[in-house]
MOPAC internal coordinates of N, CA, C and O (Angstrom, degrees):
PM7 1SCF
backbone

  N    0.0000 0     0.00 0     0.00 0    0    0    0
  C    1.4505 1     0.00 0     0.00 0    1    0    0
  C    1.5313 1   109.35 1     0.00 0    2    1    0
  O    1.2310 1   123.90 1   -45.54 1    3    2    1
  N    1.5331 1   110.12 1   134.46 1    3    2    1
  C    1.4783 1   112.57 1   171.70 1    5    3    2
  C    1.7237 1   110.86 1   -88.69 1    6    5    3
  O    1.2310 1   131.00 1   -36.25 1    7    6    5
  N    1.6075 1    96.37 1   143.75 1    7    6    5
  C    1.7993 1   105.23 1   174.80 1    9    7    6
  C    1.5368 1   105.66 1   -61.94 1   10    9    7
  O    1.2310 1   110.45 1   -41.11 1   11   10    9
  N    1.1517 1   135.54 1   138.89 1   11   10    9
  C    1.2568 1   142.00 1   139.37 1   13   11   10
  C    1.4369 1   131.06 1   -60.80 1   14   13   11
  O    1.2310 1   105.26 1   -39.00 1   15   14   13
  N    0.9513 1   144.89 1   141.00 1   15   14   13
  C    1.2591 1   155.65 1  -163.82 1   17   15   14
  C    1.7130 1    97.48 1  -121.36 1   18   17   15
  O    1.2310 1   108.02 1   -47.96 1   19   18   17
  N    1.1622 1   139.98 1   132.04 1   19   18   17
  C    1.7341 1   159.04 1   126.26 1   21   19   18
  C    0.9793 1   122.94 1   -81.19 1   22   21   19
  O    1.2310 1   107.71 1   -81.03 1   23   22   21
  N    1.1473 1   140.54 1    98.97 1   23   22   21
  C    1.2710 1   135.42 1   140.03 1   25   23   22
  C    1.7065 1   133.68 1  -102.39 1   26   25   23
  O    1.2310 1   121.02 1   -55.46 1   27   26   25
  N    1.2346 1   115.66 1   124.54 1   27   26   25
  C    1.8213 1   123.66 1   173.01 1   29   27   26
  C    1.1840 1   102.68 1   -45.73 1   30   29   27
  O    1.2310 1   119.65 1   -63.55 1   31   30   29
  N    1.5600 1   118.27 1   116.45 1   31   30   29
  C    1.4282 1   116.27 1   161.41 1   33   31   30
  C    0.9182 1   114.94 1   -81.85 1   34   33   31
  O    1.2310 1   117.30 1   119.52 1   35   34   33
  N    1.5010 1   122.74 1   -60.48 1   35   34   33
  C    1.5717 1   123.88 1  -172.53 1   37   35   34
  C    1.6912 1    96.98 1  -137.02 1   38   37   35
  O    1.2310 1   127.15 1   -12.35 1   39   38   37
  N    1.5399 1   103.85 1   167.65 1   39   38   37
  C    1.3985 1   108.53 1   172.47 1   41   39   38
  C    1.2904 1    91.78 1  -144.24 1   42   41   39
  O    1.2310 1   120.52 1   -45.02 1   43   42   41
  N    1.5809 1   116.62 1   134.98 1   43   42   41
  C    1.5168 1   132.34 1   161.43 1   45   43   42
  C    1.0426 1   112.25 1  -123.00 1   46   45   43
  O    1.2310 1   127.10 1   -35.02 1   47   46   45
  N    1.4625 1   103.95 1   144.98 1   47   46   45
  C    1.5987 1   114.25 1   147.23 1   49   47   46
  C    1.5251 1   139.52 1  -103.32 1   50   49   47
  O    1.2310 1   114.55 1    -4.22 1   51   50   49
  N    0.9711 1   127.93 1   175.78 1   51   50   49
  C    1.5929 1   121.18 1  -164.60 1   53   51   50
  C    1.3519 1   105.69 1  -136.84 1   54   53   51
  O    1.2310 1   117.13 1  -126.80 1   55   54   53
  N    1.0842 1   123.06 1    53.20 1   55   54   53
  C    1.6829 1   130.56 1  -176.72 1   57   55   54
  C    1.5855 1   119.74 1   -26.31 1   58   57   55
  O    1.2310 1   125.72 1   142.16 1   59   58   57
  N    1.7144 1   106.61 1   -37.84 1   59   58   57
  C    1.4292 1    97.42 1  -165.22 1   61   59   58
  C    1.4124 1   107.31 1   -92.89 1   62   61   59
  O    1.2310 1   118.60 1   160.38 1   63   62   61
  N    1.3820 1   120.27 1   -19.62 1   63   62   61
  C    1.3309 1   121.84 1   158.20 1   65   63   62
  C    1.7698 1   120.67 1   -51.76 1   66   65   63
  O    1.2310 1   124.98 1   131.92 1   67   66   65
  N    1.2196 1   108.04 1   -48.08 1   67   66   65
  C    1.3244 1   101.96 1  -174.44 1   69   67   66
  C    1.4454 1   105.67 1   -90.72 1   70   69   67
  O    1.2310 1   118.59 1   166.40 1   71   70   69
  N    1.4477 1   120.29 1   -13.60 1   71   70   69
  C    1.2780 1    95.78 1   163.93 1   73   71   70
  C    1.8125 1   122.95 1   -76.09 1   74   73   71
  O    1.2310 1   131.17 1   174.26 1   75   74   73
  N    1.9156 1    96.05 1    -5.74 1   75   74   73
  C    1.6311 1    88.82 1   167.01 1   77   75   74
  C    1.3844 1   131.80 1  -100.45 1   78   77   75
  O    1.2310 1   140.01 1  -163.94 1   79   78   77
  N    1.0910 1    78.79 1    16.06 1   79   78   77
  C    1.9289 1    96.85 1  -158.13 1   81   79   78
  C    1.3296 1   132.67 1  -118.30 1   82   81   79
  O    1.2310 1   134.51 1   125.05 1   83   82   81
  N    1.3098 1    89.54 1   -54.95 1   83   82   81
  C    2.0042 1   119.64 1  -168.66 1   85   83   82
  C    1.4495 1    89.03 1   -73.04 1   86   85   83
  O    1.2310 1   119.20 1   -27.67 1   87   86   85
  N    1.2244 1   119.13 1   152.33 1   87   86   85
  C    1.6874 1   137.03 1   141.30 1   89   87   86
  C    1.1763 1    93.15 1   -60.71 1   90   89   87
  O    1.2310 1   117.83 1   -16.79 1   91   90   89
  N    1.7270 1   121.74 1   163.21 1   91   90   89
  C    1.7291 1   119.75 1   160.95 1   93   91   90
  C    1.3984 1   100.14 1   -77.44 1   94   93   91
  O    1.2310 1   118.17 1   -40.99 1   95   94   93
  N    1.2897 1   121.09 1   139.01 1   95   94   93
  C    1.6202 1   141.09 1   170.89 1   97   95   94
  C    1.6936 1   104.84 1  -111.30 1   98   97   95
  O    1.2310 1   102.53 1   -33.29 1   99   98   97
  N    0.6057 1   149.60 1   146.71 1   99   98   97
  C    1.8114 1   169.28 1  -121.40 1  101   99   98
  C    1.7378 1    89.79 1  -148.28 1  102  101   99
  O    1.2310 1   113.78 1   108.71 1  103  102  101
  N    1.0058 1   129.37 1   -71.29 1  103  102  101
  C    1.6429 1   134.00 1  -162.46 1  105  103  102
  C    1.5964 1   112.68 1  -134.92 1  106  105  103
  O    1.2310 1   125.05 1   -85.71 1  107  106  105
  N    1.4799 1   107.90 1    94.29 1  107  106  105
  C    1.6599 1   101.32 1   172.72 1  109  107  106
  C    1.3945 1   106.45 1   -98.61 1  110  109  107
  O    1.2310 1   114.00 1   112.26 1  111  110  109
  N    1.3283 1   128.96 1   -67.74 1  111  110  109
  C    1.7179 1   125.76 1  -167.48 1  113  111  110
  C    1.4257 1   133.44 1  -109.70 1  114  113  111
  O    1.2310 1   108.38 1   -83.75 1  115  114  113
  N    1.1439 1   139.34 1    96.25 1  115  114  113
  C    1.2810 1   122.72 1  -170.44 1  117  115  114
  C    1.7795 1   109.01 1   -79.87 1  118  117  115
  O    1.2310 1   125.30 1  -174.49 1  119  118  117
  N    0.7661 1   107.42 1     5.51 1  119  118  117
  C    1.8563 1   108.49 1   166.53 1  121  119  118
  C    1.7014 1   115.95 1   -62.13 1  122  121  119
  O    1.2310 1   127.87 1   -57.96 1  123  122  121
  N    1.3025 1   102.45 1   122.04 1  123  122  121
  C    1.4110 1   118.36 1   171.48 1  125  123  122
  C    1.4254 1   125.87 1   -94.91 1  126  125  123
  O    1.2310 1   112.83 1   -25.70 1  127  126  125
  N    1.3933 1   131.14 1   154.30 1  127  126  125
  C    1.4919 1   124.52 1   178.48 1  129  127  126
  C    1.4475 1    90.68 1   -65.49 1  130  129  127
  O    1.2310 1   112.23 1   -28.84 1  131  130  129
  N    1.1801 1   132.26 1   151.16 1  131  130  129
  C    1.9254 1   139.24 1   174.99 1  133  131  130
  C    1.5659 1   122.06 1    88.85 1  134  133  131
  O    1.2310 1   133.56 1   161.37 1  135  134  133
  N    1.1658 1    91.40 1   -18.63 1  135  134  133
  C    1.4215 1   108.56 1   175.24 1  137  135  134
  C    1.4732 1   112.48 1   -44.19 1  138  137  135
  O    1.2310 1   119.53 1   -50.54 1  139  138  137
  N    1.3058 1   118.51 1   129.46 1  139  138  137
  C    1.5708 1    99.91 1   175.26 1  141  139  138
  C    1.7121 1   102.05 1  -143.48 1  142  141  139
  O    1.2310 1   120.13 1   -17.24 1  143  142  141
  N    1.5738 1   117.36 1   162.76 1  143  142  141
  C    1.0684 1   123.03 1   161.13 1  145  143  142
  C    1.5787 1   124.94 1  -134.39 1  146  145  143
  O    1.2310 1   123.08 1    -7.61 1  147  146  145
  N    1.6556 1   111.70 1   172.39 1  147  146  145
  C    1.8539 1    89.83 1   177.83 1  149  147  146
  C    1.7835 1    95.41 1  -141.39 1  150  149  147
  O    1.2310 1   136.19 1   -46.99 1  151  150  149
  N    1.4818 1    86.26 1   133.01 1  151  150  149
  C    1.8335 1    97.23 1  -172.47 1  153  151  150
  C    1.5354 1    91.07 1   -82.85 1  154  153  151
  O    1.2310 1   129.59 1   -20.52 1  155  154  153
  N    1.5550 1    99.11 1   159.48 1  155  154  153
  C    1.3514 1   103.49 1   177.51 1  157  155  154
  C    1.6476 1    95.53 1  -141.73 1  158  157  155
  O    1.2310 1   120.97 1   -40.52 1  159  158  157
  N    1.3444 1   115.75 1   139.48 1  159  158  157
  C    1.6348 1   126.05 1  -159.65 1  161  159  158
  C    1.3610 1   105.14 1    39.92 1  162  161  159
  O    1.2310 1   105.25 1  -134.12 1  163  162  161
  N    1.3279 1   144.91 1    45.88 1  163  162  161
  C    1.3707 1   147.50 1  -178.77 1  165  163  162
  C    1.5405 1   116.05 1    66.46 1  166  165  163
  O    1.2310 1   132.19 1  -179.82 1  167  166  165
  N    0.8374 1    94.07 1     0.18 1  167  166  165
  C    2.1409 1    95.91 1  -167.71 1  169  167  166
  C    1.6662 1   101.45 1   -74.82 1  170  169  167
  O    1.2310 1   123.80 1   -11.77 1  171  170  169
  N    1.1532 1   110.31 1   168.23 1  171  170  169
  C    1.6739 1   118.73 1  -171.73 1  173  171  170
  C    1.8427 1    97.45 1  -101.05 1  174  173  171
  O    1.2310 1   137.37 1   -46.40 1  175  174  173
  N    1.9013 1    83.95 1   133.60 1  175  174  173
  C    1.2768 1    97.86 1  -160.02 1  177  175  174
  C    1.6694 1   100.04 1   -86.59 1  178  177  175
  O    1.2310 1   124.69 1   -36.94 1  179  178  177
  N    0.9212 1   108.60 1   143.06 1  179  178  177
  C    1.7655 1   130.69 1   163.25 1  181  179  178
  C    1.5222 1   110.21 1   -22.06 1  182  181  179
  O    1.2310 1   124.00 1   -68.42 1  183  182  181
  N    1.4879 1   109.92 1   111.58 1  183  182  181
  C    1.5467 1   121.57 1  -172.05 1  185  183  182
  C    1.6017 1   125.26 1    45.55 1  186  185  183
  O    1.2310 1   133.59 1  -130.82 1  187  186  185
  N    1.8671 1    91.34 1    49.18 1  187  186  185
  C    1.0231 1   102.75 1   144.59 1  189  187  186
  C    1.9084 1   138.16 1  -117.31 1  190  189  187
  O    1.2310 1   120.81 1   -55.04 1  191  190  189
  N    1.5062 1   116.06 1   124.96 1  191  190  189
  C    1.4148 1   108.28 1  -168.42 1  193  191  190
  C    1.9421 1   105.65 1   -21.31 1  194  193  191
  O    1.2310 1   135.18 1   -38.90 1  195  194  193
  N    1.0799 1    88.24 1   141.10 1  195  194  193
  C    1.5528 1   118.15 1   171.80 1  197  195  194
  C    1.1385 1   114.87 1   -63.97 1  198  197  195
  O    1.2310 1   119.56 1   133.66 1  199  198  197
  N    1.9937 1   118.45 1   -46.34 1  199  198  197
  C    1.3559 1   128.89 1  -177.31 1  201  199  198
  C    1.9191 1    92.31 1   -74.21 1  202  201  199
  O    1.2310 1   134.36 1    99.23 1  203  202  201
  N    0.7565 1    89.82 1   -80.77 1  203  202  201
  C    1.7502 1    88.84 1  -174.27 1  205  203  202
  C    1.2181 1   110.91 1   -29.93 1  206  205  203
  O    1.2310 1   100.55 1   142.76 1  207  206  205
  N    1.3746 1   152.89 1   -37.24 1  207  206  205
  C    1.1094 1   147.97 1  -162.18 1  209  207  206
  C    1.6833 1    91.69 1   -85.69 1  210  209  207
  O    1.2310 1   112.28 1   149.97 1  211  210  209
  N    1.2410 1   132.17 1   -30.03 1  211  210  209
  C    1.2479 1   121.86 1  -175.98 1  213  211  210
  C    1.2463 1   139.15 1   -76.30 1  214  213  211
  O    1.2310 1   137.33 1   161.86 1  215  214  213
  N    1.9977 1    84.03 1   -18.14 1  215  214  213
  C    1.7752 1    84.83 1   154.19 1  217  215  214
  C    0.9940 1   111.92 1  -118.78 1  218  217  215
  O    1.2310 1   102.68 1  -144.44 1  219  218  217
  N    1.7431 1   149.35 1    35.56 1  219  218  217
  C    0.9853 1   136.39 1   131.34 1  221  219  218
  C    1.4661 1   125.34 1   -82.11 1  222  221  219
  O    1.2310 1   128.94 1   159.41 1  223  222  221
  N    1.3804 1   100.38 1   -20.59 1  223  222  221
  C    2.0439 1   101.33 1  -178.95 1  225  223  222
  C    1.5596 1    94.15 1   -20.55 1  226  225  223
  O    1.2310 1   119.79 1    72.74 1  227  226  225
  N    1.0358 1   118.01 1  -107.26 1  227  226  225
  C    1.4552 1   131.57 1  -135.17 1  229  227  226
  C    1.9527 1   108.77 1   -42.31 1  230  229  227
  O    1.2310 1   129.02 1   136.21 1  231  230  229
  N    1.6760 1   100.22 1   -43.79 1  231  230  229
  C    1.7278 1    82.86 1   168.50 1  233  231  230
  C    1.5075 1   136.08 1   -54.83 1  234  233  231
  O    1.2310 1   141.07 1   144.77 1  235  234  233
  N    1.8471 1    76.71 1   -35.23 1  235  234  233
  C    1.8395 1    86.48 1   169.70 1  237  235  234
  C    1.6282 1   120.74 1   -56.71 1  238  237  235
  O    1.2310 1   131.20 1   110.11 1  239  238  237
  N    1.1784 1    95.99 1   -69.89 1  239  238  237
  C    1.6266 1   101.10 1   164.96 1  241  239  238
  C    1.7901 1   117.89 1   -40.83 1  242  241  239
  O    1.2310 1   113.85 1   131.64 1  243  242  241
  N    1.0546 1   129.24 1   -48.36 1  243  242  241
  C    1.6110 1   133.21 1   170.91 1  245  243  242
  C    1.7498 1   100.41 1   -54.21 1  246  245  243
  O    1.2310 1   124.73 1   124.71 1  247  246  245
  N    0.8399 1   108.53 1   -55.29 1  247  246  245
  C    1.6944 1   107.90 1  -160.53 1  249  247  246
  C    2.2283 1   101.47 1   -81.37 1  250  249  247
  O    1.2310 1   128.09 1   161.66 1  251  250  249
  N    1.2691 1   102.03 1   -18.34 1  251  250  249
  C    1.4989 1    98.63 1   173.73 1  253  251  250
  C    1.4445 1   101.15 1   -80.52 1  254  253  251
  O    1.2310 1   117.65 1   164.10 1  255  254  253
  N    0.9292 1   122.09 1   -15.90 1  255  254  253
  C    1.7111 1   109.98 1  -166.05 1  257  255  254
  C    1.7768 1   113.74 1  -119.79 1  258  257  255
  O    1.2310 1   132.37 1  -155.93 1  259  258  257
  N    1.8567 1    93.72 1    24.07 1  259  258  257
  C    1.2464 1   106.80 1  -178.64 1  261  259  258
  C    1.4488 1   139.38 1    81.60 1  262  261  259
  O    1.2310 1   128.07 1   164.45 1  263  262  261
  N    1.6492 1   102.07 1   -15.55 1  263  262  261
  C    1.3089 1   115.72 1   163.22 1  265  263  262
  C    1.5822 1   113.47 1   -54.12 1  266  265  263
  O    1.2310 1   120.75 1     9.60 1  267  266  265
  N    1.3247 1   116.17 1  -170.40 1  267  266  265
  C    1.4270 1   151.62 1  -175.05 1  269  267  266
  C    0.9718 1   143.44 1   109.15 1  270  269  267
  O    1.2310 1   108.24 1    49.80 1  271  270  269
  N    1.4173 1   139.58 1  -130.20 1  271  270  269
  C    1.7773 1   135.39 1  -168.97 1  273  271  270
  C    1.0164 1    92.88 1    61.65 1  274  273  271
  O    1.2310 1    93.36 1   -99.16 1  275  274  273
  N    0.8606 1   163.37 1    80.84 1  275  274  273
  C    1.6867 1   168.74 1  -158.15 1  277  275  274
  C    1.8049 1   107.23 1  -112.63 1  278  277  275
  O    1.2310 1   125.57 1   -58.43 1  279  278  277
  N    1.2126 1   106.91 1   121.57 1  279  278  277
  C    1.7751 1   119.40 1  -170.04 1  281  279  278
  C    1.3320 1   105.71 1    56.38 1  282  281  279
  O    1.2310 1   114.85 1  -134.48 1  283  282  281
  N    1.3103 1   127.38 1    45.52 1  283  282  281
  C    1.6442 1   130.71 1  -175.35 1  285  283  282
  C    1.5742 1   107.30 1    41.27 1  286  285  283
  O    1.2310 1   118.06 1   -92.43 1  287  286  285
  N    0.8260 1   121.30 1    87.57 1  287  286  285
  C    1.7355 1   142.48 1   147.90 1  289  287  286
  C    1.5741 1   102.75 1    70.22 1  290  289  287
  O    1.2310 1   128.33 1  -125.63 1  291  290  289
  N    1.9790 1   101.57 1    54.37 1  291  290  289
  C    1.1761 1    95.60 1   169.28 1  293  291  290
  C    1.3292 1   160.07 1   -89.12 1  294  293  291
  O    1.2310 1   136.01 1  -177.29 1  295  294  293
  N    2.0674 1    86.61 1     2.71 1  295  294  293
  C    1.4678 1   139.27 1   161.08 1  297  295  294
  C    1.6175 1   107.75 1  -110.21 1  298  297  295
  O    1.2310 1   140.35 1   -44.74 1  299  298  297
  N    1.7672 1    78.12 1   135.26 1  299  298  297
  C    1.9280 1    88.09 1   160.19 1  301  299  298
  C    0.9231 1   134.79 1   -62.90 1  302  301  299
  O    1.2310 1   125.02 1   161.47 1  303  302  301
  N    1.4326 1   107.96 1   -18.53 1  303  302  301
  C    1.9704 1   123.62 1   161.22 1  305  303  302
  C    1.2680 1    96.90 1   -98.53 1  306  305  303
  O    1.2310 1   111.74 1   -54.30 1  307  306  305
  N    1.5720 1   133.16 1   125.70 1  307  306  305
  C    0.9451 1   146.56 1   117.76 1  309  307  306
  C    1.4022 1   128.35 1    -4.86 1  310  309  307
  O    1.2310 1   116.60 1   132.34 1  311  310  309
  N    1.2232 1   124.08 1   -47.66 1  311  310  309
  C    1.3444 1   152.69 1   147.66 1  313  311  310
  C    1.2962 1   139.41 1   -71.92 1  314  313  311
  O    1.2310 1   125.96 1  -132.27 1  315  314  313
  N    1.0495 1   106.15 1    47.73 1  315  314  313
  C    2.0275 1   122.20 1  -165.71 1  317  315  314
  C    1.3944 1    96.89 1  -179.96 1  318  317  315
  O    1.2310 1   134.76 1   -20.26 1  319  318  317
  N    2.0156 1    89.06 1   159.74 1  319  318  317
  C    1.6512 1    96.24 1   172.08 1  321  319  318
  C    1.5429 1    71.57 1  -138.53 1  322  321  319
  O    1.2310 1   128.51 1    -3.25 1  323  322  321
  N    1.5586 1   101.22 1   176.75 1  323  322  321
  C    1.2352 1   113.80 1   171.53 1  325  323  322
  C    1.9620 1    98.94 1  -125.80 1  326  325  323
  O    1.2310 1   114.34 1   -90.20 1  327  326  325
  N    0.9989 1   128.33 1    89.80 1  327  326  325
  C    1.4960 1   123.39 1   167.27 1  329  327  326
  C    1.4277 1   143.34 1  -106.72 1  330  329  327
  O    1.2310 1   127.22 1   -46.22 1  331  330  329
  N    1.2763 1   103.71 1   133.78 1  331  330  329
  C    1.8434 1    93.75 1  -175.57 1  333  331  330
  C    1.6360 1   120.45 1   -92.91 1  334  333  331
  O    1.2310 1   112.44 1   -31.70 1  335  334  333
  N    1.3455 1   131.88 1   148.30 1  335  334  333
  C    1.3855 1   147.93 1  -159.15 1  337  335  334
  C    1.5696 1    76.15 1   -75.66 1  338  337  335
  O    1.2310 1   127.03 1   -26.15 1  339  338  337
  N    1.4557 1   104.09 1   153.85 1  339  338  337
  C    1.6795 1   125.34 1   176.96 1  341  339  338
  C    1.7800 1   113.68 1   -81.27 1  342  341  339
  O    1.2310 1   118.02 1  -163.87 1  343  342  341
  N    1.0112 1   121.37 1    16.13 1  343  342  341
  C    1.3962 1   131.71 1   179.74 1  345  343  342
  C    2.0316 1   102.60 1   -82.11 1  346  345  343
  O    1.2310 1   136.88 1   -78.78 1  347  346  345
  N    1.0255 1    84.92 1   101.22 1  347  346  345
  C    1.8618 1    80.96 1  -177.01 1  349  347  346
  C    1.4363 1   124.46 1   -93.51 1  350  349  347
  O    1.2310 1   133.10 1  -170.84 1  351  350  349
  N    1.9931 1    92.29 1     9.16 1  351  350  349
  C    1.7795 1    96.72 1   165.74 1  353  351  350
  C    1.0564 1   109.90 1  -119.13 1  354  353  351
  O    1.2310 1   115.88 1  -146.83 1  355  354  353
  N    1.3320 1   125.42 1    33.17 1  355  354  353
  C    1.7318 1   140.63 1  -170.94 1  357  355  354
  C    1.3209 1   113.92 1   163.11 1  358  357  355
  O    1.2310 1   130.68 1  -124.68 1  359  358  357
  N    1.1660 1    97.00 1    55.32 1  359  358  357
  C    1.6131 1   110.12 1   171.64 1  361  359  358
  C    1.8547 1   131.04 1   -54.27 1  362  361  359
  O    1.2310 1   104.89 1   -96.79 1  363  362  361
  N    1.3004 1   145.55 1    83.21 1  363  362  361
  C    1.5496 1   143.91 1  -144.25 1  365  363  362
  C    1.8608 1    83.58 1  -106.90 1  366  365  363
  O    1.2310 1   127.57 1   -25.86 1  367  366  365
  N    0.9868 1   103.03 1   154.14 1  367  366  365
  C    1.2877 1   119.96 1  -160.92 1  369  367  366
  C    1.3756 1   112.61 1  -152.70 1  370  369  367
  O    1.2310 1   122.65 1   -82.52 1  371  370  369
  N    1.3617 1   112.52 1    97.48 1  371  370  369
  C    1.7534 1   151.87 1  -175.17 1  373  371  370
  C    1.3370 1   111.83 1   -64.01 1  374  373  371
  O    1.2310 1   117.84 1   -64.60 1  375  374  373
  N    1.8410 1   121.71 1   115.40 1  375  374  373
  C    1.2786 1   100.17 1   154.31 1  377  375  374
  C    1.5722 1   105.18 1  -106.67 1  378  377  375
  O    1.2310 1   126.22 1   -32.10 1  379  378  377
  N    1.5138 1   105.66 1   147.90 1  379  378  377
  C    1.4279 1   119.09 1  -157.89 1  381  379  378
  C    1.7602 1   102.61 1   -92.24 1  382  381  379
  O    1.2310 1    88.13 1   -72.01 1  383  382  381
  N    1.1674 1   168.90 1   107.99 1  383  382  381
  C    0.7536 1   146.94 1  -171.91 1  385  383  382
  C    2.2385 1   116.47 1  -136.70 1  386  385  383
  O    1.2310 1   118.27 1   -52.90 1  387  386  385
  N    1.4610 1   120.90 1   127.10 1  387  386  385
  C    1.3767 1   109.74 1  -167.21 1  389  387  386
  C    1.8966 1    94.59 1   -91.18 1  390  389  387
  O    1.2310 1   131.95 1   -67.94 1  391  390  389
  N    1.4865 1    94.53 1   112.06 1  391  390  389
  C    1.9167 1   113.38 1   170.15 1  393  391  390
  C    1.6441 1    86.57 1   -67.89 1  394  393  391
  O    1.2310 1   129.37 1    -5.34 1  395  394  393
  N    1.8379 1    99.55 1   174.66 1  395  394  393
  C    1.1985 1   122.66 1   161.81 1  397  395  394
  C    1.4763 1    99.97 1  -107.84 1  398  397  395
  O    1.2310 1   120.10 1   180.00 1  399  398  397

């Protein structure tokens, strides 16, 4: 199995949505732009959001076990995804990448 690499590309927010939308919440994300983590046999690495990991599992898992090219060459690396956490009033946005 190959290590995975995470890193936070960007983090946004969407103010006018959640000001139409959201309940007020006190504490949603502690994810930073630079932030990084490293999967090991595909599993979710240590203090990483729970929601985010749920929609990256499966690239993670694809790219640990050597798979990818993902949607026929929908990265310039072959070996990476780029994905965002399912939060659609603070969307953080993952590049996925398999280290040696």
């Amino acid at each position: 199995m190959k290590k995975v690499k995470i890193t936070a590309i960007r983090k946004t927010s969407y103010h006018d949505l959640s000001d139409k939308y959201e309940n007020p919440i006190e504490h949603a994300c502690d994810v930073n732009e630079g932030d990084a983590w490293i999967s090991i046999n595909g599993q979710k690495p240590d203090g990483l959001c729970e929601s985010a990991w749920k929609s990256m599992k499966w690239f993670v898992e694809e790219l640990a076990a050597g798979r990818g090219n993902f949607y026929d060459g929908w990265m310039k690396n072959p070996n990476s995804a780029m994905i965002s956490c399912n939060d659609g009033f603070r969307p953080v946005s993952f590049y996925i990448e398999t280290i040696e």
